[in-house]
C-alpha positions as CSV (number, residue, x, y, z in Angstrom):
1,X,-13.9,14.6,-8.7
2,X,-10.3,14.0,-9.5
3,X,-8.3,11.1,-9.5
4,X,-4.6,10.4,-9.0
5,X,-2.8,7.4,-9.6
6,X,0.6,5.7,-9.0
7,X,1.5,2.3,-10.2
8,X,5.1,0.5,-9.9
9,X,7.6,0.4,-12.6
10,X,10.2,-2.0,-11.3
11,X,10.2,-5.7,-11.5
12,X,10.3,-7.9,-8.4
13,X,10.1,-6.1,-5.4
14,X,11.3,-7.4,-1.6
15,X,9.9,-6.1,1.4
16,X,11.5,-7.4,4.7
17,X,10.9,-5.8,8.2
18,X,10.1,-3.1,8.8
19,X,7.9,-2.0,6.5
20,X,9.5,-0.4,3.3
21,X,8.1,2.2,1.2
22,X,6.9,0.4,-2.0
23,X,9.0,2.2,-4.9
24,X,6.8,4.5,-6.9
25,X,3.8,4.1,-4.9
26,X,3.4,7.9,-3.5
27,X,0.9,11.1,-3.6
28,X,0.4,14.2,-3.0
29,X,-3.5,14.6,-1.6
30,X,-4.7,18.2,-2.1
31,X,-6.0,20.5,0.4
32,X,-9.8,20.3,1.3
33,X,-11.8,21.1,4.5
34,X,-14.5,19.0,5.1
35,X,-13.9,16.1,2.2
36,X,-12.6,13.0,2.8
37,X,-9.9,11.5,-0.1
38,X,-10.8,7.7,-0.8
39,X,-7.5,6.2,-0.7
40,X,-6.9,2.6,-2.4
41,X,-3.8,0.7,-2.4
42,X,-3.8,-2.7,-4.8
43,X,-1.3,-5.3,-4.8
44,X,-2.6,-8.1,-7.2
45,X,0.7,-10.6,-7.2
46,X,3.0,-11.1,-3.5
47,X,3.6,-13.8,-1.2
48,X,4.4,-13.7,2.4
49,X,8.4,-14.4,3.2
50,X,7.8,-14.5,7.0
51,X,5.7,-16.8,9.3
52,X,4.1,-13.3,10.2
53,X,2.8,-12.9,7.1
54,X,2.7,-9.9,4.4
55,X,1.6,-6.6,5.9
56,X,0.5,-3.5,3.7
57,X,-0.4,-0.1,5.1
58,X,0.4,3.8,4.3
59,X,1.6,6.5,5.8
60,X,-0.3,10.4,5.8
61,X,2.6,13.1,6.1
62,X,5.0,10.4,7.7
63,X,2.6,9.1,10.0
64,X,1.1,5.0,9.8
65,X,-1.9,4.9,9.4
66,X,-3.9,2.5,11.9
67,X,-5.4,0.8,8.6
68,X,-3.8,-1.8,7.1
69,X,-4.2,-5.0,5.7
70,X,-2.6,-8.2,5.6
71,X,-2.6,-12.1,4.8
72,X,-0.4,-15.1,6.3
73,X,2.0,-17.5,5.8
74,X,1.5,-20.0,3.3
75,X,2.6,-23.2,4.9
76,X,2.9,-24.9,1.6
77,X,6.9,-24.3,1.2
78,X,7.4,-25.7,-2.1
79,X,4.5,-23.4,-3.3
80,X,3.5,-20.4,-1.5
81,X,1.1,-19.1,-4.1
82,X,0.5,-15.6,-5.1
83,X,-1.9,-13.4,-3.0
84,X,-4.0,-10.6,-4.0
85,X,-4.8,-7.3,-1.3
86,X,-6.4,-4.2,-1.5
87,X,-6.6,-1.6,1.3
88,X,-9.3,1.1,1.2
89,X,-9.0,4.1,3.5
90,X,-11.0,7.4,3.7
91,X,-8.1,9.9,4.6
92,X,-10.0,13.6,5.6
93,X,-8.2,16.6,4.1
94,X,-6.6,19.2,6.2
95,X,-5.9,22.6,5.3
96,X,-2.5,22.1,3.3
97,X,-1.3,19.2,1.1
98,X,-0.8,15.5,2.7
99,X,1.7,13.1,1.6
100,X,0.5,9.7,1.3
101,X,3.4,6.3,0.7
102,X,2.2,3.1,0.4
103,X,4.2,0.9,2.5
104,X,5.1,-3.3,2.3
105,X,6.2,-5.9,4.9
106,X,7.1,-9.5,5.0
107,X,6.3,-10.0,1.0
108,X,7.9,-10.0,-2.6
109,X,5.8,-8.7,-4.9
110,X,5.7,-9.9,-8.4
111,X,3.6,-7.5,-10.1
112,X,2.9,-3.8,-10.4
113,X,0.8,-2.4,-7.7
114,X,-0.9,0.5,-7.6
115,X,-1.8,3.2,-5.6
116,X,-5.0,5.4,-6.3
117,X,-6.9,8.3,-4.6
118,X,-10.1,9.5,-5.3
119,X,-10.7,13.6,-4.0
């Protein structure tokens, strides 16, 4: 098994719409026929800057993934409190190398986040 691993080195990080690529949160899977690359996306400290809510997802090769996931709006203005997400996704491998970029909507994020992927 191998494991690869991205994790944010900026500070605060704004994500309006669309959906941004979060900074530093990209991989490279490997080729593989017949395996499936677990694919896990953590974002511990964000709030939601939009009634729509915060929306997190990836991309495979420069394609969105159907996957996502998401939390709404605090309605408590003068405190919107902090939200944790994690996405999960099995991502099958093809025969050449797929490029895999977290992406962010409708948040700030206060904290690193990281991306993982488990071949």
């Amino acid at each position: 098994m191998a494991i690869l691993y991205a994790q944010t080195s900026q500070g605060e990080i704004t994500a309006g719409h669309p959906a941004i690529p979060i900074p530093g949160l990209s991989l490279t899977l490997p080729e593989g026929v017949g395996e499936v690359a677990l694919v896990i996306l953590n974002v511990p400290n964000s709030y939601a800057t939009a009634r729509t809510g915060a929306w997190f997802g990836i991309t495979i090769d420069g394609t969105r993934s159907p996957v996502y996931a998401n939390y709404t709006y605090s309605q408590n203005v003068d405190n919107p409190g902090a939200e944790s997400t994690t996405l999960v996704i099995g991502v099958p491998l093809t025969l050449k190398p797929q490029a895999i970029v977290a992406l962010a909507e409708g948040c700030i994020i206060r904290s690193p986040a990281t991306l993982s992927v488990l071949t």
